[in-house]
C-alpha positions, 0 to 999 in steps of 0.5 A: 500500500502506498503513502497516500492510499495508506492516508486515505483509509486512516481518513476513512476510519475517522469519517466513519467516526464523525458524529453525524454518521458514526451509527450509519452502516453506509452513509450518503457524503457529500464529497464537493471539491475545487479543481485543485483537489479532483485527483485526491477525491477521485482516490478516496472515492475509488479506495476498497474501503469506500467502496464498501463503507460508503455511498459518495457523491462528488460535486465541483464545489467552482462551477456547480450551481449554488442552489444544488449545492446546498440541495445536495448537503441538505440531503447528505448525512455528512458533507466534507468540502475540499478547497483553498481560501488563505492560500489564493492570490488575491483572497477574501477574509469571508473565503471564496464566493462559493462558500460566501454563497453557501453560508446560510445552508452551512451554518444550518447544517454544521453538524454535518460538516467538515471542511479542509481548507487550504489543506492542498496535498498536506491532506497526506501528512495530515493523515499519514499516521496509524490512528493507534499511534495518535489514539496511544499518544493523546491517551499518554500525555492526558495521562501524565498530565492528570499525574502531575503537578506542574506543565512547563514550556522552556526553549533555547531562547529562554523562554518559559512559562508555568501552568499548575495541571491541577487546577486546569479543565478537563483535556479535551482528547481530539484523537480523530474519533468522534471528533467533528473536526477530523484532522487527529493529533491533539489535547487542549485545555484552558488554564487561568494560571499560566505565567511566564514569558515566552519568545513565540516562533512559528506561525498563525492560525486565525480569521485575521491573516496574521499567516498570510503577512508573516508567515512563519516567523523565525525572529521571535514575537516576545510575549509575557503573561500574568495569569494567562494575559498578555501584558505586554509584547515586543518584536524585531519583525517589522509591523508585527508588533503594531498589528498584534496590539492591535488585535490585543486592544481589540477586545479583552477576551484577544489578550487571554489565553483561552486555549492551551493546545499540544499537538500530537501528530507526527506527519505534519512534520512542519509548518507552512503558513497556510492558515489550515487547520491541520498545523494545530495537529503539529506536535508541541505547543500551541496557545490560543488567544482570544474567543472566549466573549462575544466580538472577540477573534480566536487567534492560534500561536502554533510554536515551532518549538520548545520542550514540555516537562511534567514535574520537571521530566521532558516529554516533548523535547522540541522535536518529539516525545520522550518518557511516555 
């Protein structure tokens, strides 16, 4: 078995899992696509397992009319939409006039959805690891964390933050099974007790095209933070430092830390940019800023990398994980 057609029947046995068809025997999806990715749904169509395990239908997301698109996700038990937004030449921060078009349908049928955005041939990485491994690997850390009393983020640049593990929420676990967003590989939780300063080198996941202006930046974005809020920020990078007060000023909830992410997924080996879900999946830290009131904008830190220790014992050293 290939690489890609390895990718395509872990892909499968996670769709099988998505909640709006996780009790079907053989479920009707709705596979609507950009041009762009015409030979990965053609793969995924043609594998054994979808002939076996689905009934598909494929719909050319650019050029088939509006109002049959939105027929065919209402009628479908699950809809999965392929195409690029952040990655166009010239792109609309409300995405394509297709999707712009089928937002009143989408929004209805959320549950039903998923969306790879901007993923291009990522898609593979995306999907390259065996379920078991990432099933093992967020089970173990959960694990460790729920044992341990203190989670610290260090790197060679000197950063460093605490965050006390028992006083944190409960691990969300997104393993690809049972998750509504498929792309596996990460725990997240939020903490109000995080403390530190910390030299972010990486890139940006967000609404606002923080990715698509500075890609992933290597001259460090400092960030110091008292229970878990920004106070103050400071970067060499031209411009950076003005746009991210200004996203911080923006809204209260923007200088928060509302989110506290480890990425598990070993096949996204790096990232790019994008502006696409699947670099949350990156092994290491992300912290996720802002979301948490009304008129504020979720903005994703996905760092590059830095070790995480439990009580002092390393289990990610800024390139894997260790001692689990």
């Amino acid at each position: 078995m290939t690489e890609q057609s390895s990718a395509i029947e872990h892909f499968l046995y996670y769709l099988h899992h998505h909640p709006a068809v996780a009790d079907m025997p053989s479920p009707n999806v709705l596979l609507a696509h950009t041009e762009a990715y015409s030979a990965m749904v053609g793969a995924i169509v043609e594998s054994p397992t979808a002939r076996d395990s689905f009934h598909f239908s494929t719909m050319p997301l650019d050029s088939s009319p509006i109002e049959e698109l939105a027929q065919a996700i209402t009628r479908a038990d699950l809809y999965v939409l392929f195409y690029d937004a952040s990655t166009l030449p010239n792109p609309s921060a409300e995405g394509p006039a297709f999707i712009r078009s089928l937002q009143t349908v989408m929004s209805e049928q959320w549950k039903k959805s998923l969306l790879f955005k901007d993923y291009g041939l990522y898609f593979y990485d995306t999907f390259s690891i065996k379920p078991e491994r990432i099933a093992h690997l967020n089970a173990a850390l959960i694990d460790t964390m729920n044992q341990g009393q203190t989670l610290t983020f260090s790197d060679a640049r000197g950063s460093h933050f605490d965050a006390p593990l028992r006083e944190l929420k409960k691990w969300t676990n997104i393993n690809g099974v049972g998750n509504y967003d498929l792309a596996p590989g990460e725990i997240a939780t939020h903490s109000d007790s995080i403390n530190g300063q910390v030299k972010f080198v990486g890139t940006f996941l967000s609404t606002i095209p923080f990715a698509r202006k500075y890609g992933v930046i290597d001259s460090p974005l400092e960030l110091w933070i008292e229970n878990s809020t920004i106070t103050r920020v400071a970067t060499q990078v031209p411009g950076l430092e003005k746009d991210f007060n200004k996203y911080l000023d923006a809204n209260p909830s923007n200088r928060r830390v509302e989110e506290l992410g480890i990425g598990t997924n070993e096949g996204v080996r790096q990232l790019y940019a994008r502006n696409a879900g699947f670099e949350e999946r990156h092994c290491g830290l992300h912290l996720g800023l802002g979301g948490g009131a009304k008129g504020s904008h979720h903005l994703d830190l996905i760092f590059n990398d830095g070790a995480l220790a439990v009580d002092r014992r390393v289990v990610f050293d800024g390139t894997q994980y260790v001692n689990l």
